[in-house]
ROLO-590300 format. One record per residue: residue in three letters; residue number from 0; chain; x, y, z of N, C-alpha, C, CB in turn. Coordinates in nm, 4 decimals, decimal comma, m for minus. Atoms other than C-alpha are relative to their C-alpha. Glycine has a CB too. Layout:
BEGIN
resn=ALA; resi=NUM; chain=A; nc1=X; nc2=Y; nc3=Z; cac1=X; cac2=Y; cac3=Z; cc1=X; cc2=Y; cc3=Z; cbc1=X; cbc2=Y; cbc3=Z
...
END
This chain:
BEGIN
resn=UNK; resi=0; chain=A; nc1=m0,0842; nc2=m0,0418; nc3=m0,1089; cac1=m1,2715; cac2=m5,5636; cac3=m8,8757; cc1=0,1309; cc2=0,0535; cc3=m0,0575; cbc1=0,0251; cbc2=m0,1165; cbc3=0,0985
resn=UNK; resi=1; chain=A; nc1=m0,1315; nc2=m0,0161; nc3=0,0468; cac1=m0,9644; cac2=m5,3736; cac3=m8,9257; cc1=0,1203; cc2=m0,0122; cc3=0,0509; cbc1=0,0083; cbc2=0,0876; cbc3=m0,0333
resn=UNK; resi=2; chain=A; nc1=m0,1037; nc2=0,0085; nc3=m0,0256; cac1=m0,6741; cac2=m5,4668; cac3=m8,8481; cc1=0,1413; cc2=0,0407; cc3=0,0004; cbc1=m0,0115; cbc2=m0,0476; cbc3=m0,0173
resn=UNK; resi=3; chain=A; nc1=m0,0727; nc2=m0,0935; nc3=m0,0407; cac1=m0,4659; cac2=m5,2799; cac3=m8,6144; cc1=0,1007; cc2=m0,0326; cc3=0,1373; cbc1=m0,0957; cbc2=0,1051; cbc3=0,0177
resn=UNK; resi=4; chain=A; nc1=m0,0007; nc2=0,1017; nc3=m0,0686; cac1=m0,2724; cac2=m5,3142; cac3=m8,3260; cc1=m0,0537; cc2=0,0214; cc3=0,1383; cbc1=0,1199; cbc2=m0,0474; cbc3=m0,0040
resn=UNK; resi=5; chain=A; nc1=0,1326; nc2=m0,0184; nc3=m0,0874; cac1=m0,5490; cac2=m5,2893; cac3=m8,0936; cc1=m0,0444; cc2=m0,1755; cc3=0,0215; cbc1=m0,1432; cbc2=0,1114; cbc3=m0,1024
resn=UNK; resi=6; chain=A; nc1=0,0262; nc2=0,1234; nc3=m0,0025; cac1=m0,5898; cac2=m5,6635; cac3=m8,1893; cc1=0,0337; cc2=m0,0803; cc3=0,0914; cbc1=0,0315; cbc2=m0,0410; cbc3=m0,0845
resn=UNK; resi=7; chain=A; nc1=m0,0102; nc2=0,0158; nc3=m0,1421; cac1=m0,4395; cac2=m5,7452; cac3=m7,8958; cc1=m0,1171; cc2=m0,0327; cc3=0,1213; cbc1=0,0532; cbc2=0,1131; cbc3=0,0280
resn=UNK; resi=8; chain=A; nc1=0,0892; nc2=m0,0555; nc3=m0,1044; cac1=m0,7472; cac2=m5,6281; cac3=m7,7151; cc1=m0,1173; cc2=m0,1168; cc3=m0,0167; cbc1=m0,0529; cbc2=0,1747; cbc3=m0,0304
resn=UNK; resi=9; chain=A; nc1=0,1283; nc2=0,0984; nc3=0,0442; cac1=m1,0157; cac2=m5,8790; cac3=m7,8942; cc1=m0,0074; cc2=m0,1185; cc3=0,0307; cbc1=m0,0206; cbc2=m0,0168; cbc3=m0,1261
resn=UNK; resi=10; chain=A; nc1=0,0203; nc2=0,1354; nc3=m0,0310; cac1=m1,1852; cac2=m6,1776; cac3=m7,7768; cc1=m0,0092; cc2=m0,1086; cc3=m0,0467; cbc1=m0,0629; cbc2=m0,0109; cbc3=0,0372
resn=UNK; resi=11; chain=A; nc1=m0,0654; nc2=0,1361; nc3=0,0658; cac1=m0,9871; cac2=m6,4745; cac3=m7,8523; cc1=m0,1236; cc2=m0,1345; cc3=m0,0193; cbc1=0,1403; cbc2=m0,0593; cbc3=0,1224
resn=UNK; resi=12; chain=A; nc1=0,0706; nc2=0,1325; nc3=m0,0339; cac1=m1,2789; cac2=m6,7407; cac3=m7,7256; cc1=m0,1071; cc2=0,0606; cc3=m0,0868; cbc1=m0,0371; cbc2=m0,0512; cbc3=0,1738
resn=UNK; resi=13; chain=A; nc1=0,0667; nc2=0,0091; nc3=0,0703; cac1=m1,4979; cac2=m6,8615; cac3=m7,9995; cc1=0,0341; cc2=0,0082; cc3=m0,1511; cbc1=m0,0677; cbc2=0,0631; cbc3=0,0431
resn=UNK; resi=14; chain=A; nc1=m0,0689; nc2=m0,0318; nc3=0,1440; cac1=m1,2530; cac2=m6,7568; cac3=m8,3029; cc1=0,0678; cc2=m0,1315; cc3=m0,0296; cbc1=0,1183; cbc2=0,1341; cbc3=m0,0005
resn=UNK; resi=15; chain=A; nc1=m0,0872; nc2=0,1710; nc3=0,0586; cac1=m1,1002; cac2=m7,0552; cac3=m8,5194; cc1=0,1193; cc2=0,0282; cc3=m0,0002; cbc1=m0,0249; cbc2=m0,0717; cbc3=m0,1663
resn=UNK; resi=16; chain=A; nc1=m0,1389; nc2=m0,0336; nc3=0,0042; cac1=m0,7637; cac2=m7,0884; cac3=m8,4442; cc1=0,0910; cc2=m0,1389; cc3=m0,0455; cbc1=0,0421; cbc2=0,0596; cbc3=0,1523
resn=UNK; resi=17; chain=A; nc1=m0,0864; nc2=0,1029; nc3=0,0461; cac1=m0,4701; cac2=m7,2832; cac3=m8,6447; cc1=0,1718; cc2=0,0469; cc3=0,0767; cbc1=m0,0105; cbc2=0,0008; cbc3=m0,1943
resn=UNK; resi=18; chain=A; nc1=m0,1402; nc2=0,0087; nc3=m0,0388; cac1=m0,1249; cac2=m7,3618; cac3=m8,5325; cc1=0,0770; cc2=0,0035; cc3=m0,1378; cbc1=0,0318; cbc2=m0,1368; cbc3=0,0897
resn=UNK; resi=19; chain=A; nc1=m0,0559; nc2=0,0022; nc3=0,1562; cac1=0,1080; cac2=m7,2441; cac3=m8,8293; cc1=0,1641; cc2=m0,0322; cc3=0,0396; cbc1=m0,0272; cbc2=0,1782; cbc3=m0,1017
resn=UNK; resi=20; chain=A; nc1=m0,1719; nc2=m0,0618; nc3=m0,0506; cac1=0,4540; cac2=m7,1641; cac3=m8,6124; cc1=0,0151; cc2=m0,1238; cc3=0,1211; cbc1=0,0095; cbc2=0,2190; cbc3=0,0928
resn=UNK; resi=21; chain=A; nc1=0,0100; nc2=0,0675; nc3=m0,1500; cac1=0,5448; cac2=m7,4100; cac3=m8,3237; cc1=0,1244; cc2=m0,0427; cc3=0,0139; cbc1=m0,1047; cbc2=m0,1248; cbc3=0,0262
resn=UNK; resi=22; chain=A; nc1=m0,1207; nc2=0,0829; nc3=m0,0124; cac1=0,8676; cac2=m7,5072; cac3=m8,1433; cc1=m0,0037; cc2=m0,1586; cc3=0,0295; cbc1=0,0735; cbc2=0,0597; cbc3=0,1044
resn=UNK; resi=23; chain=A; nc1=0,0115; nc2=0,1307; nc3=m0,0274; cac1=0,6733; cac2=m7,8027; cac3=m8,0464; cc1=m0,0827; cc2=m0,0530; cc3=m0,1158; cbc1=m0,0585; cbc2=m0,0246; cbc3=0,1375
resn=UNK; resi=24; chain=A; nc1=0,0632; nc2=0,0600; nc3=0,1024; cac1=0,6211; cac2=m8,0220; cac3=m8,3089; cc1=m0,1541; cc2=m0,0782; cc3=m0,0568; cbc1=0,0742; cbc2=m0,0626; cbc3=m0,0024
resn=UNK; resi=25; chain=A; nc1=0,1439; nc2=0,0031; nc3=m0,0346; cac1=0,2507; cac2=m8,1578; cac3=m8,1743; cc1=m0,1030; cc2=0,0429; cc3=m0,0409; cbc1=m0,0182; cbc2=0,0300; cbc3=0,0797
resn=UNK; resi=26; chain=A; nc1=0,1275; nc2=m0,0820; nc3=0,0391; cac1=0,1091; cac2=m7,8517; cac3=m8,2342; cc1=0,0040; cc2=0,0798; cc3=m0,1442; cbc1=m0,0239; cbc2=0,1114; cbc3=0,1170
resn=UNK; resi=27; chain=A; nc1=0,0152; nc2=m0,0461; nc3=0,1145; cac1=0,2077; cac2=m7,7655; cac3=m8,5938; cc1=m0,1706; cc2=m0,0887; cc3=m0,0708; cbc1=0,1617; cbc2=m0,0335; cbc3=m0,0805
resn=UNK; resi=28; chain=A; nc1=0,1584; nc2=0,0419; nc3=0,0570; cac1=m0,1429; cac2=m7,8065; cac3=m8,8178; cc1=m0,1599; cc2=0,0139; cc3=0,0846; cbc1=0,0126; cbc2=m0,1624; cbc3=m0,0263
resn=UNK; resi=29; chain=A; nc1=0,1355; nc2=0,0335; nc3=m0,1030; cac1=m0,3705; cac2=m7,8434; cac3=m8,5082; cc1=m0,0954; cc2=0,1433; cc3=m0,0484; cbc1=0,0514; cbc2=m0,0010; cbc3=0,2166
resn=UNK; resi=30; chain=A; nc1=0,1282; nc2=m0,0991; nc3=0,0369; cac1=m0,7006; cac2=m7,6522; cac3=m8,5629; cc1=m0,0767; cc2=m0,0438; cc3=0,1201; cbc1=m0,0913; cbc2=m0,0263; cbc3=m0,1628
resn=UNK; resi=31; chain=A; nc1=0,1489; nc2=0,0473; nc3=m0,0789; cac1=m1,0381; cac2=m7,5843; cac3=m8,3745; cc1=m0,0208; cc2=0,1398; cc3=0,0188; cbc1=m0,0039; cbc2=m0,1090; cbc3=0,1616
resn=UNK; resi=32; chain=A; nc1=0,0547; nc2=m0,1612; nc3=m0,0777; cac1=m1,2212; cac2=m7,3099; cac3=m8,2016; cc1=0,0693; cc2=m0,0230; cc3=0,1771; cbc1=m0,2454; cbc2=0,0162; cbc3=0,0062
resn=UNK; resi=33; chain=A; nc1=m0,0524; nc2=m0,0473; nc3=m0,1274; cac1=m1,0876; cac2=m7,0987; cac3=m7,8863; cc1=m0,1552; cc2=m0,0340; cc3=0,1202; cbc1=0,0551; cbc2=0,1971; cbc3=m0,0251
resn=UNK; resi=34; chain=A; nc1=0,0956; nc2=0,0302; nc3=m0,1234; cac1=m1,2722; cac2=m7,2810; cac3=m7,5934; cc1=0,0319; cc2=0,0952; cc3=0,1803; cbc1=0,0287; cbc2=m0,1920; cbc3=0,0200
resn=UNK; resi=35; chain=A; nc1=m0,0197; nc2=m0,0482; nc3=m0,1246; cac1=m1,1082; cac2=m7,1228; cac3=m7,3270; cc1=0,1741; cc2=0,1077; cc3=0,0068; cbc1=m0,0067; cbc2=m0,1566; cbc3=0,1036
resn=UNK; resi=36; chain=A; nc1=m0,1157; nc2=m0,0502; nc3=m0,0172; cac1=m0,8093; cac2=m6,9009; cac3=m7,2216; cc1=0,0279; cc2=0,0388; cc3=0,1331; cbc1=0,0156; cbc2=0,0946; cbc3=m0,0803
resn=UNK; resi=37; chain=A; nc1=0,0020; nc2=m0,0682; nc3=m0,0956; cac1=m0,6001; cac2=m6,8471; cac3=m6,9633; cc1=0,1938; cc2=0,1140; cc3=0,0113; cbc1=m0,0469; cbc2=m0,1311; cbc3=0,1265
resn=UNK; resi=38; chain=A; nc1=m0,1443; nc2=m0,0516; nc3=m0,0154; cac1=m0,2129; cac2=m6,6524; cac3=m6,8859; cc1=0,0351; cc2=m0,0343; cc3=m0,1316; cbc1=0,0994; cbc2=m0,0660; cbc3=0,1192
resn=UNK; resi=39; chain=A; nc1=m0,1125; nc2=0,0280; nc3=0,1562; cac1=m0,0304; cac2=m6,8497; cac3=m7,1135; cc1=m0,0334; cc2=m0,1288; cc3=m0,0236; cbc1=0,1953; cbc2=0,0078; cbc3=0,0140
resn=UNK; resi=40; chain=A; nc1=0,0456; nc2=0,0801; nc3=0,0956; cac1=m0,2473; cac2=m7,0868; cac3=m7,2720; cc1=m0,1498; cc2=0,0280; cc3=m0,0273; cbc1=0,0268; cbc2=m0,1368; cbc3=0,0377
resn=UNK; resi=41; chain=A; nc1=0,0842; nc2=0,0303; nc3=0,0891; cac1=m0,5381; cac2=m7,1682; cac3=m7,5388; cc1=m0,0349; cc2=m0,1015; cc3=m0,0222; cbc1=0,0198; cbc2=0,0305; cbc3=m0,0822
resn=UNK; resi=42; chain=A; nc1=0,0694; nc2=0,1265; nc3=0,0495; cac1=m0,7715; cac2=m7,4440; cac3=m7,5205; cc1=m0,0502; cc2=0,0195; cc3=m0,1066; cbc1=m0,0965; cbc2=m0,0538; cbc3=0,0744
resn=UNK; resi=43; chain=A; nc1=0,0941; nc2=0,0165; nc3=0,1066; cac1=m0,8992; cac2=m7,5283; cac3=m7,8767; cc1=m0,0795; cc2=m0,1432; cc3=0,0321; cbc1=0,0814; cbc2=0,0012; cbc3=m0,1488
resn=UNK; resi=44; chain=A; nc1=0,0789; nc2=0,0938; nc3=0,0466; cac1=m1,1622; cac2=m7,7660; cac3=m7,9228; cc1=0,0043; cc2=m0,0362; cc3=m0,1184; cbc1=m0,1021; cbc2=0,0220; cbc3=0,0185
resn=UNK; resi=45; chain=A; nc1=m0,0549; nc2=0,0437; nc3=0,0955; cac1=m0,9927; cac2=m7,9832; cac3=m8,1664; cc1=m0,0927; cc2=m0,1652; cc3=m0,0302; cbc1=0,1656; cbc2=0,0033; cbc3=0,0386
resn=UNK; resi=46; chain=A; nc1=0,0002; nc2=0,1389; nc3=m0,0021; cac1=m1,1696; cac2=m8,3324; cac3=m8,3205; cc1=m0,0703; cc2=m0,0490; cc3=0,1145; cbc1=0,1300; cbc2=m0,0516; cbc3=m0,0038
resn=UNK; resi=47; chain=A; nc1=0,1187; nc2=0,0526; nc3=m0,1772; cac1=m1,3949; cac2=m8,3583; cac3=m7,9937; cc1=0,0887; cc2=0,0123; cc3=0,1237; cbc1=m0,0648; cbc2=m0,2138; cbc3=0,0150
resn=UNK; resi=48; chain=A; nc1=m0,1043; nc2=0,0179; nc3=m0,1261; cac1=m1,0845; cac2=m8,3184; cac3=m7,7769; cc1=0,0376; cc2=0,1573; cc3=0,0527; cbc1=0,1601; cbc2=m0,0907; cbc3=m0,0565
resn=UNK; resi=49; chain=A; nc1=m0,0782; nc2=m0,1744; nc3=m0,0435; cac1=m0,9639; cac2=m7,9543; cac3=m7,6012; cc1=0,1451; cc2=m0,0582; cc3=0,0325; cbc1=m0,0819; cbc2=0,1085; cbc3=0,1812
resn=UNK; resi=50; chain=A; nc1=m0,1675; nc2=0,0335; nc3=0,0469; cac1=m0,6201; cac2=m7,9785; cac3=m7,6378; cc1=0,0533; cc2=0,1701; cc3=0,0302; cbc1=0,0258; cbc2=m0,0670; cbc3=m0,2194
resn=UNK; resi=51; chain=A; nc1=m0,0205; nc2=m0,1644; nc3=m0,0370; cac1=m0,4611; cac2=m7,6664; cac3=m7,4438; cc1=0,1906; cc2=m0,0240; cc3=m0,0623; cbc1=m0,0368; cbc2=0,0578; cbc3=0,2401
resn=UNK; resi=52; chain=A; nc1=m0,1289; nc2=m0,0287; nc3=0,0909; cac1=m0,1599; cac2=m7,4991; cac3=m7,6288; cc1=0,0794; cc2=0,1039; cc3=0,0565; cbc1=m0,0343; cbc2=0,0448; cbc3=m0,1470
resn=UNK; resi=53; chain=A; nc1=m0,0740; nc2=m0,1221; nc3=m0,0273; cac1=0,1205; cac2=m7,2740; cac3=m7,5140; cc1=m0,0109; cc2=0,1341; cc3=m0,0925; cbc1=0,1350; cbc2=m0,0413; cbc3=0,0001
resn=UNK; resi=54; chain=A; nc1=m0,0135; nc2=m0,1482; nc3=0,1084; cac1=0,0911; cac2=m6,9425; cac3=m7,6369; cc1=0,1603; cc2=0,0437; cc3=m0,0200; cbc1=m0,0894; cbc2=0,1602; cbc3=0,0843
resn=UNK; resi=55; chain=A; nc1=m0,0871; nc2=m0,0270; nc3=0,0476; cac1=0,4299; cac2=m6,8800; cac3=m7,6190; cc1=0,0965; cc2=m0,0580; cc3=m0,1077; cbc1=0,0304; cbc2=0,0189; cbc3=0,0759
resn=UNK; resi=56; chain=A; nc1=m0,0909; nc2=0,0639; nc3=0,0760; cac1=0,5554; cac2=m7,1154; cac3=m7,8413; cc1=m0,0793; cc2=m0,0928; cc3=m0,0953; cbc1=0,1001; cbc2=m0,0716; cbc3=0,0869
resn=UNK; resi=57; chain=A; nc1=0,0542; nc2=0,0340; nc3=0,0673; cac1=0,3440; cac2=m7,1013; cac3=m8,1034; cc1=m0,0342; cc2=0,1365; cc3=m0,0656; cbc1=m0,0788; cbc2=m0,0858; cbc3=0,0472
resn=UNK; resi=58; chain=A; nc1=0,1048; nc2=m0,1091; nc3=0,0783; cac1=0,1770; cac2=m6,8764; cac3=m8,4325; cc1=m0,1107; cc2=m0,0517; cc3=m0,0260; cbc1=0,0406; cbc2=0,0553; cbc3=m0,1325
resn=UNK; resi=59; chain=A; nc1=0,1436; nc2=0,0480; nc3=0,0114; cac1=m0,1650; cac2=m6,8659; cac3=m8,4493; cc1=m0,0632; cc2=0,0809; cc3=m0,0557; cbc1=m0,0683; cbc2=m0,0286; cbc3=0,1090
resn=UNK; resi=60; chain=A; nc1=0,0701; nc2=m0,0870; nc3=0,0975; cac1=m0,3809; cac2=m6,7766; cac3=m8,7559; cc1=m0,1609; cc2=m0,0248; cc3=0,0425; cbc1=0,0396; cbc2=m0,0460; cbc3=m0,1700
resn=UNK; resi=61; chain=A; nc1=0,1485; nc2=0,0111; nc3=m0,0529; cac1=m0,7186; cac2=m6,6722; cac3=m8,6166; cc1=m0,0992; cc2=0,0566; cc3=m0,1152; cbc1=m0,0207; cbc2=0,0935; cbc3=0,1478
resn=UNK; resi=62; chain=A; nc1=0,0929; nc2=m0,0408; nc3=0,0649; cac1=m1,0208; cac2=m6,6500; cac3=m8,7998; cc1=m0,1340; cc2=0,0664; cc3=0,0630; cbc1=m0,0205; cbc2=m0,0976; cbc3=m0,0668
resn=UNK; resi=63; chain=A; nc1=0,0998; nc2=m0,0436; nc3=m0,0841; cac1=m1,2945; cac2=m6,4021; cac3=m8,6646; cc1=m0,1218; cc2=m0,0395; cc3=m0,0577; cbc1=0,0045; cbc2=0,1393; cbc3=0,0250
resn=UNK; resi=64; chain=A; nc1=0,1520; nc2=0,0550; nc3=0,0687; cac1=m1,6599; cac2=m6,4475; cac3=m8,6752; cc1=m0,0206; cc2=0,0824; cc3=m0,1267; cbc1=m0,1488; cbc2=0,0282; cbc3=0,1090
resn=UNK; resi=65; chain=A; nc1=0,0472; nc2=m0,0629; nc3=0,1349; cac1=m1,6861; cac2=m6,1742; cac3=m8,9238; cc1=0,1024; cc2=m0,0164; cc3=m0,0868; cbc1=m0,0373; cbc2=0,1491; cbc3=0,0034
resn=UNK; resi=66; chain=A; nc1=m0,0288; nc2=0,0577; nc3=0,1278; cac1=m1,4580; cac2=m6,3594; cac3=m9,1480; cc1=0,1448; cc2=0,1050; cc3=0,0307; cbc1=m0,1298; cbc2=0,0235; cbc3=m0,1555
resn=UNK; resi=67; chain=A; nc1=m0,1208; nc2=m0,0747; nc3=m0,0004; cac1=m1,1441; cac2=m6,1331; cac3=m9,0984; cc1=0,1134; cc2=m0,1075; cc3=0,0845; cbc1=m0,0297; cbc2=0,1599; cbc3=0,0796
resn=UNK; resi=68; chain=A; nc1=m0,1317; nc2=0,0784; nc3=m0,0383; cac1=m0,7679; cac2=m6,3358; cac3=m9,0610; cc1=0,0666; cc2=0,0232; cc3=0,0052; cbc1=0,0462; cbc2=m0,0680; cbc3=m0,0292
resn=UNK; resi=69; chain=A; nc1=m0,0908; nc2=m0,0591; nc3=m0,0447; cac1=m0,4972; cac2=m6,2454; cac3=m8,8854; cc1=0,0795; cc2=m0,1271; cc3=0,0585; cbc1=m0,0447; cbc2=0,1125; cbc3=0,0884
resn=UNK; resi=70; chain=A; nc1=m0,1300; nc2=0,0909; nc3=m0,0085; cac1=m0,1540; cac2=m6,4238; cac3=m8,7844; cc1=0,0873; cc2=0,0682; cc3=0,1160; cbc1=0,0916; cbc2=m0,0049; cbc3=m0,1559
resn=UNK; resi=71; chain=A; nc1=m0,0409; nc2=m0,1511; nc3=m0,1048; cac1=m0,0220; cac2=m6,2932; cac3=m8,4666; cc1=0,0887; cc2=m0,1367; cc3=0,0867; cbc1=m0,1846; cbc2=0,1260; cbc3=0,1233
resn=UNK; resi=72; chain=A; nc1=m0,1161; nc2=0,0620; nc3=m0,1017; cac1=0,2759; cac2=m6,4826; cac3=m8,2384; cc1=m0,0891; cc2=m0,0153; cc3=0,1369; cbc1=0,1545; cbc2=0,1184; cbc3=0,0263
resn=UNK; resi=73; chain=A; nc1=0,0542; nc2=0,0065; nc3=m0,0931; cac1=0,1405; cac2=m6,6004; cac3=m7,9432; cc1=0,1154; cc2=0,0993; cc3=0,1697; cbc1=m0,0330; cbc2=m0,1736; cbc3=m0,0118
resn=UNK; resi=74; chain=A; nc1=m0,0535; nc2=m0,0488; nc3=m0,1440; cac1=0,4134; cac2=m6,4343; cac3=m7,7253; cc1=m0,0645; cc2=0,0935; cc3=0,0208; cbc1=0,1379; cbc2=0,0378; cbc3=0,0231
resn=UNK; resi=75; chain=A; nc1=0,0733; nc2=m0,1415; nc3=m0,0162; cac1=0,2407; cac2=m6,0984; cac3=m7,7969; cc1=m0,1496; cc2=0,0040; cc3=0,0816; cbc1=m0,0276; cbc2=0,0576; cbc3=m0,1566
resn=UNK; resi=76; chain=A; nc1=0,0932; nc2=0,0159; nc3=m0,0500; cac1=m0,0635; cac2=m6,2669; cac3=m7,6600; cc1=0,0109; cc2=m0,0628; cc3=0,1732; cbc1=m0,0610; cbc2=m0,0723; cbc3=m0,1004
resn=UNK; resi=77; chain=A; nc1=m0,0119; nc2=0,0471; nc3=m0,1587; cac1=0,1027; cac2=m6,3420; cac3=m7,2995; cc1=m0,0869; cc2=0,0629; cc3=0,0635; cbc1=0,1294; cbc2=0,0241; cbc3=0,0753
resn=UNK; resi=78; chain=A; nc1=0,0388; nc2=m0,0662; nc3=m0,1189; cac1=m0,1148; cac2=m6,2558; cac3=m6,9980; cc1=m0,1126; cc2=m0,0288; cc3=0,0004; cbc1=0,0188; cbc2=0,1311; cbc3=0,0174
resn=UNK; resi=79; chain=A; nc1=0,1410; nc2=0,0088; nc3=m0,0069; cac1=m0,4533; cac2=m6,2655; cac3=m6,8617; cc1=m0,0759; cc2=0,0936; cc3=m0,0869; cbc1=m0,0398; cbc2=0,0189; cbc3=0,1318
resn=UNK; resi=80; chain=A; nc1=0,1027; nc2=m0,0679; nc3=0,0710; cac1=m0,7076; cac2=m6,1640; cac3=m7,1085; cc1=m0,0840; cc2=0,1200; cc3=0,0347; cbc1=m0,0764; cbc2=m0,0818; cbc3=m0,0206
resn=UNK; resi=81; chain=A; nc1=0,0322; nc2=m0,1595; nc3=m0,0613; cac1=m0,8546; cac2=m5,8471; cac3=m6,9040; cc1=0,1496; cc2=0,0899; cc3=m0,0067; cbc1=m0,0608; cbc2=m0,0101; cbc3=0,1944
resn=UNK; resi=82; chain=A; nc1=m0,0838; nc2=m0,0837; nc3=0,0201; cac1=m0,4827; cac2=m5,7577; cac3=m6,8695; cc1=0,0275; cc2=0,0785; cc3=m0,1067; cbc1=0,0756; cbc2=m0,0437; cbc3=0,0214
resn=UNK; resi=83; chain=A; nc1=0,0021; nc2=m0,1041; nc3=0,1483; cac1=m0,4535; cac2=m5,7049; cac3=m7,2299; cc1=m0,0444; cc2=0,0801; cc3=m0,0419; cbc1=m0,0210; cbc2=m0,0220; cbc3=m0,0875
resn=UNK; resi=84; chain=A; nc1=0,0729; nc2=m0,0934; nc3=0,0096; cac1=m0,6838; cac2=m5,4696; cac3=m7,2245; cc1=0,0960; cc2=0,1579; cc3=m0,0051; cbc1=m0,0994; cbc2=m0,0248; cbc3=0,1166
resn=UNK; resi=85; chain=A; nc1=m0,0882; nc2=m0,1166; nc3=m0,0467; cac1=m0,4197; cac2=m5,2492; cac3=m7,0673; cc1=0,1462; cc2=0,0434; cc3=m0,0876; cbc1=0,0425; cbc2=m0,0420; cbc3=0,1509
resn=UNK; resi=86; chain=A; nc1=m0,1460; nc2=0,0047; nc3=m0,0056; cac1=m0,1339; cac2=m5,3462; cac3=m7,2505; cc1=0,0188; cc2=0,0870; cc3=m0,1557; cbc1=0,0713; cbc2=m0,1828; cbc3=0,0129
resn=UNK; resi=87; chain=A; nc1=m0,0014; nc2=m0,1064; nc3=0,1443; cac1=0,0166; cac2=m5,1111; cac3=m7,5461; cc1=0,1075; cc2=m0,0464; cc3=m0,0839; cbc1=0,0336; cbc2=0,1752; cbc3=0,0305
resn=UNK; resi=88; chain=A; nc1=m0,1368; nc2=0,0034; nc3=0,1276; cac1=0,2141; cac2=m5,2115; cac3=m7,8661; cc1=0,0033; cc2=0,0855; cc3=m0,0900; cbc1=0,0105; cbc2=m0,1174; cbc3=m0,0920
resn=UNK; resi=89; chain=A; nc1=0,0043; nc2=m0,0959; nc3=0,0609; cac1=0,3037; cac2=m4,9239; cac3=m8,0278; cc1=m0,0022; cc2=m0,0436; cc3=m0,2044; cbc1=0,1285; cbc2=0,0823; cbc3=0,0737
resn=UNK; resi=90; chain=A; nc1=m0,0105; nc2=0,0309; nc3=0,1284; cac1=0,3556; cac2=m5,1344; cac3=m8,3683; cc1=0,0249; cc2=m0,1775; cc3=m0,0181; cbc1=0,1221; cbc2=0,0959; cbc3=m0,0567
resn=UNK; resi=91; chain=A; nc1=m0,0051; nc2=0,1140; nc3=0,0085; cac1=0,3092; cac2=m5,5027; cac3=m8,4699; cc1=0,1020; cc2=m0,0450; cc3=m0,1268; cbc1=m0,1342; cbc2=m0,0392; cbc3=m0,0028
resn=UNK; resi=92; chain=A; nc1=m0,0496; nc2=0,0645; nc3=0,1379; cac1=0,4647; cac2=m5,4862; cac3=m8,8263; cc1=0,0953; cc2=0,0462; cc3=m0,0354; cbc1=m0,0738; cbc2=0,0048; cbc3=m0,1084
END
């Protein structure tokens, strides 16, 4: 996968996601896979538990199925998941 910023657009549920960035201290380290999403949060399935996480106040290094890892701020990931579809960042980096 290449990584662009289109990444935006790709489906979060099912990718392994770590907490690297967090204002809340809870969710630094936490891991699992994306069980669910909604506005402005990310259930992982952490340890047998879903444990839903603010996206805004948090970085999250996702790992795709085809092995490609990316590190992306969760604010950039605000909104309903069809919305993003729509939404345009002219530049991530």
């Amino acid at each position: 996968m290449k990584i662009t910023s289109d990444i935006i657009r790709y489906e979060f549920i099912g990718t392994t996601a770590q907490i690297t960035h967090s204002n809340h201290s809870g969710y630094l380290g936490l891991n699992g896979q994306v069980i669910g999403e909604t506005k402005n949060i990310f259930t992982l399935a952490s340890k047998g538990k879903a444990k839903s996480i603010i996206k805004n106040s948090a970085v999250f290094h996702f790992t795709f199925n085809d092995g490609t890892n990316v590190e992306i701020d969760g604010k950039i990931l605000i909104g309903r998941p069809e919305d993003r579809l729509k939404k345009n960042i002219k530049r991530l980096w």
